[in-house]
N, C-alpha and C positions, 0 to 999 in steps of 0.2 A: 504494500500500500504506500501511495505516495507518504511523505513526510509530515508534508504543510497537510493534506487534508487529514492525519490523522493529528495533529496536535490540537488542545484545546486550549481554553479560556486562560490565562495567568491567574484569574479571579473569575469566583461563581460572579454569573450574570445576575442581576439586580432589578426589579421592577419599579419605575419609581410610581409614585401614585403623588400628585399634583396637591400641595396646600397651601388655603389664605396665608397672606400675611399675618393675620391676626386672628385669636381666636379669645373666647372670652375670659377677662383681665389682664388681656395685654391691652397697650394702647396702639389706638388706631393708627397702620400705617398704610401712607401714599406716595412712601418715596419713590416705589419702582416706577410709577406712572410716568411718563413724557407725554406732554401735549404742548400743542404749539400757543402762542401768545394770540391773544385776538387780531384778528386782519391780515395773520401771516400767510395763510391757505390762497393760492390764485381760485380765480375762479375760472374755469374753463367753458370754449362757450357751447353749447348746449349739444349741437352736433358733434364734439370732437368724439374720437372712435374711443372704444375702453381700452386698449392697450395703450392710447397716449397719456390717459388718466391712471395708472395704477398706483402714485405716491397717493392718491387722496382719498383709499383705502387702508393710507395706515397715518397718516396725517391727522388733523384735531382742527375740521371749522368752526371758528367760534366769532363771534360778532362785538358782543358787549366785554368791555376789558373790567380790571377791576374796580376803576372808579365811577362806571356804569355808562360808559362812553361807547355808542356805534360808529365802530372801525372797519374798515378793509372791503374791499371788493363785495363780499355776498353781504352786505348791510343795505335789505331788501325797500330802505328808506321807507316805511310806513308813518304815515300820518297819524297825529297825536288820537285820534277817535279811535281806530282800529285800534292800537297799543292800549288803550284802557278798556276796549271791550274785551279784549285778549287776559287783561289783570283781572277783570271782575269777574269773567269769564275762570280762570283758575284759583280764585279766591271762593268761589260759589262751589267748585267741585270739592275744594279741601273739606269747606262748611258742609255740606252731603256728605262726606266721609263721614268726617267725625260723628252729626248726629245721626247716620247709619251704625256706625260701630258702636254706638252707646245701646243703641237700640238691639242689637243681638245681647249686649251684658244684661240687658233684662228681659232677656227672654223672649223679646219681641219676632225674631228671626231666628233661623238654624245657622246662618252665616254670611260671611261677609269681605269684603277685600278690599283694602283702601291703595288710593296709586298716590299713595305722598312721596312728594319729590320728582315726579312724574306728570305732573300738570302741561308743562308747557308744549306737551307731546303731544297729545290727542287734543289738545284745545285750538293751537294752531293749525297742526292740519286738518282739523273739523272748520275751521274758519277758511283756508283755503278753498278747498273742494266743494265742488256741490254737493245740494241732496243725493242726484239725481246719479253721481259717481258710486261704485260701493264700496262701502267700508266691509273689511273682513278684520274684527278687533277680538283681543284678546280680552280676558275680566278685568284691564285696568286702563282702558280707553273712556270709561264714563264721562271723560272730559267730552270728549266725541257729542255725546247728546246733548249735553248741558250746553257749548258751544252755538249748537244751533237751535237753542230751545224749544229741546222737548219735556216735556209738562214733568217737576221733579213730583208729584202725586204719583202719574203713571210709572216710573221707577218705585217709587216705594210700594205700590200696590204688587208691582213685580215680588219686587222683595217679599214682602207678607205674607205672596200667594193666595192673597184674597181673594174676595167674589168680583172686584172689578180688576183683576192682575187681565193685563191688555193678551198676555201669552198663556192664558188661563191653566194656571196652575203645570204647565206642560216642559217645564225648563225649572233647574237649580234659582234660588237665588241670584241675583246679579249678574245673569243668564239671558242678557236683554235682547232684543228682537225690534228692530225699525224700518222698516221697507222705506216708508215714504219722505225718512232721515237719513240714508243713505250707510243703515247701520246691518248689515245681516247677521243671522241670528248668530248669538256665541255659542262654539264650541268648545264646551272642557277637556276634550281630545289634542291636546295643544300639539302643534303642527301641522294640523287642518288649515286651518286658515292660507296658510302660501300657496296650495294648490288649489285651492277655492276659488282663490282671486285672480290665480294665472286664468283657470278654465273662464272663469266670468269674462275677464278680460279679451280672451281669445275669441268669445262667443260675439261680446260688443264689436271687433274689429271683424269678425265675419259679417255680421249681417251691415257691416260700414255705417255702423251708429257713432254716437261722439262721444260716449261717454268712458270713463276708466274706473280700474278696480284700484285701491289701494290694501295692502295688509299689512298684520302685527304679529308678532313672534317673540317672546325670549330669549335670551343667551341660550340658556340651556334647551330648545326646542332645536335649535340649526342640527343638533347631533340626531334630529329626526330624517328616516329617508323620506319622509315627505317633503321638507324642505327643499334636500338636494332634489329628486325628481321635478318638483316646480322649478327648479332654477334652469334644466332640462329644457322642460318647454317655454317657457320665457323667453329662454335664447335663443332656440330655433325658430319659435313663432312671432318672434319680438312681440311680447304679449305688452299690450297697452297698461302697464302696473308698476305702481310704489311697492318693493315690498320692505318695509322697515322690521330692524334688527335691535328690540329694545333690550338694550346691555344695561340691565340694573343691578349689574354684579352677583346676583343671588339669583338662583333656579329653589326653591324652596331654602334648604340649607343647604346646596351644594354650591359652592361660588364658580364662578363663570372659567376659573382654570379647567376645572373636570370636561367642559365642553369645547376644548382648544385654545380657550381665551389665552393664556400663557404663553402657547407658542406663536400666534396671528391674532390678528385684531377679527372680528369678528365680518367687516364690510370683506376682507380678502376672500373671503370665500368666495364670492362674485367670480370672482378675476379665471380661475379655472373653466368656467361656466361662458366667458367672454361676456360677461356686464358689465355697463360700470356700476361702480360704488363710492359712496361717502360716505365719510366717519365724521361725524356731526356732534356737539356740544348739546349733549339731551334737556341741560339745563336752562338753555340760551332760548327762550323766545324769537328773537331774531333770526336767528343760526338755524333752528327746526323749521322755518317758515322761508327762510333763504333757500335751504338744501330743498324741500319740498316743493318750493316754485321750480326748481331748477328741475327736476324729476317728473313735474308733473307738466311743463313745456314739453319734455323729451317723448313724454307719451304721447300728447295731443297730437304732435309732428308725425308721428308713424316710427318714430327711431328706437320705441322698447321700453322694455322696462328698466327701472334701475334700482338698487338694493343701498339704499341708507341705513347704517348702522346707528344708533342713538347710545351714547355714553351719559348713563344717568348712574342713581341711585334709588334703590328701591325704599324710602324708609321708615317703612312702616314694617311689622309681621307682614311675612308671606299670604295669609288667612287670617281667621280670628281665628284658626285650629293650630297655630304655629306657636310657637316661640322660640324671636331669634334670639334671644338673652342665651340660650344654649350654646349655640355655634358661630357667631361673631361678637364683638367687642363691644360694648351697650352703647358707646357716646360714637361711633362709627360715623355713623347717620353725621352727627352734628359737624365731623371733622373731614366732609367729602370737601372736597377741594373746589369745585366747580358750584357751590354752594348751593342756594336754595333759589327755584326758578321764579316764584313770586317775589321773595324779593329782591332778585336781580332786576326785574323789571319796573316793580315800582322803584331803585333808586334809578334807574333811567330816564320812566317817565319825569323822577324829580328833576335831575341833573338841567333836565330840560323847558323845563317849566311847567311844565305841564300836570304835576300832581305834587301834594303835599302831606304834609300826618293829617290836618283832618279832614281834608275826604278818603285817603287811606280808611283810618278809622270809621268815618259814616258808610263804606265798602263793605267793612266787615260788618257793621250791625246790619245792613241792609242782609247780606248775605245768610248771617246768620236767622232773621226774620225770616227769610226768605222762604227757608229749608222748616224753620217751625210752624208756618202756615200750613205749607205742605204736609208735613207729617200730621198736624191735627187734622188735616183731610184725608188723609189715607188711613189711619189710625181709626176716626170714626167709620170708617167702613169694616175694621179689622186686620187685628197683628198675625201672628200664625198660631195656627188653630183657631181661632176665633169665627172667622166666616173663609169659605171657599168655593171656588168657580163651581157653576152647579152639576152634578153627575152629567149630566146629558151632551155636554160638551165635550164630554172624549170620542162621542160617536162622532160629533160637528168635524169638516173640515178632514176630514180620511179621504173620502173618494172624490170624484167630480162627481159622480151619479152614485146615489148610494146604493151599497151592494144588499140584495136582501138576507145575508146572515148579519147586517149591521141594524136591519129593519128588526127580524127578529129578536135579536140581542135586545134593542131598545123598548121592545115592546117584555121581554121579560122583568126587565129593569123599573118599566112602569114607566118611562121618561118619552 
């Protein structure tokens, strides 16, 4: 036997298995992080091919520097209106978290999932896009409806699963459903959504309609083969679609290294697929609304899709059936680097004259009025268990023509 193929290892082989920086009672760190300063990222113009774009898959656009100044090329210049609909707009979704979350502590719900620190995601691209486009969101885009105001009652009747829940009792919790919001129904299957919204997408540019898909995904979902397959046909079919990559660092307690984050940045996965991609400042209102114009030109044009990676934090529990106090560092949240997206944007609007602490302040009370209106509307109809869609509604809505063992059934039911 040759020599060399009979010799082995100097040293047993080793498995490494990938872990945070920090785990809980160390202090928080972000050293390893590099990103770029705000306004450093070119902007390329909408046409250029993906192989000439591949730094800005591992690059960091960011808009607002840290003295709340918009900088650099993609500083998508919005007018002082839009910028405050955008802040109340994500100051309204936090106030729905919250009094959703209090409301499972008493019993009100089975459960619940807040997107703190993740506002300026689904609020700005919910402000982009039409109804009329489809959203494919994951359980922390609520900014999405709220955005475009849909009735916060009909989310909390969701929630309740009461006798007026719009998706009659037929979906999880915070399971929401909006055709005519441009919201399609959520899947708790997470990595559904990427192929959902390639095929919609594909189907729009078949029949030469004008409308586009956009979707949402987690870190930890890309390591689904549904992902990879959608990214498959995206590129062969240049499917009219956003698909965004929300990197909130956490996939329940698994942090984003287990799903390759360590070795690439999450937008490079495109780059095999021949996409482009951006790696985008998740916290940046400007920057999510810059990268999102820029993607959502590329589709209207017939040029494809394109895959924005969003660099946020998640920081809230995973669920109300979590607790990250286990598996990260408790003040974590408080020491992300890229800091908090509401108030990045309120000290912009300050900087600029355009906003102050008290309508800041009058923002939040309103907000929070807002959300308690509502709930005493939704609440007088019923919490969970209290009242529920009425039996005869699981036959509703099954067939186009109803099949006679549905007639049958219904008639033994009484209904």
């Amino acid at each position: 036997m040759n020599d060399k193929m009979s010799q082995k290892n100097s040293r047993p082989l080793s498995l490494r298995v990938p872990e945070p920086s920090g785990r809980p009672g160390d202090a928080p760190d972000f050293s390893h992080l590099t990103m770029d300063p705000a306004g450093a990222v070119d902007r390329p113009e909408v046409s250029t091919a993906p192989y000439e774009m591949r730094d800005h898959a591992f690059r960091l656009i960011r808009v607002l520097d840290e003295d709340g100044n918009a900088v650099g090329p993609w500083n998508p210049r919005l007018d002082p209106e839009t910028l405050r609909r955008g802040l109340k707009a994500m100051i309204l979704t936090r106030a729905f978290d919250d009094r959703m979350h209090r409301a499972h502590r008493q019993g009100k719900t089975s459960f619940y999932m807040k997107c703190t620190g993740e506002e300026a995601i689904a609020v700005a691209q919910g402000m982009i896009l039409s109804r009329e486009d489809m959203g494919f969101p994951t359980y922390r885009q609520q900014g999405l409806l709220i955005a475009r105001g849909y009735p916060l009652t009909a989310m909390m009747n969701q929630i309740y699963s009461n006798a007026e829940d719009p998706i009659k009792g037929r979906q999880l919790p915070i399971m929401y459903s909006a055709k005519d919001y441009g919201f399609f129904t959520i899947s708790g299957n997470l990595g559904t959504q990427v192929p959902q919204a390639v095929g919609w997408a594909m189907a729009s540019a078949y029949k030469g309609d004008d409308k586009i898909a956009i979707s949402w995904i987690g870190d930890g979902a890309t390591a689904e083969g549904d992902f990879h397959n959608a990214l498959t046909f995206a590129s062969v079919y240049r499917a009219p679609v956003i698909l965004n990559i929300v990197n909130n660092q956490w996939a329940i307690s698994s942090f984003q290294g287990i799903a390759g984050g360590l070795e690439t940045t999450f937008a490079s996965k495109a780059i095999g697929y021949g996409l482009p991609a951006l790696r985008v400042d998740g916290n940046d209102f400007l920057a999510v609304w810059a990268a999102t114009q820029w993607a959502e030109e590329r589709a209207r044009s017939n040029q494809g899709a394109t895959v924005i990676e969003l660099f946020t934090y998640r920081g809230a529990p995973h669920s109300t059936s979590d607790d990250p106090s286990r598996y990260r560092p408790g003040d974590e949240h408080e020491k992300w680097p890229l800091g908090d997206p509401i108030e990045r944007l309120r000290q912009h609007l300050t900087l600029i004259g355009e906003w102050d602490d008290e309508r800041h302040m009058a923002a939040l009370k309103e907000a929070v009025e807002q959300v308690r209106a509502a709930g005493k509307e939704s609440e007088a109809i019923g919490t969970l268990g209290q009242s529920r869609p009425s039996v005869k509604t699981m036959f509703e809505e099954v067939y186009a023509t109803e099949d006679w063992r549905l007639v049958e059934q219904r008639r033994e039911v009484g209904v």
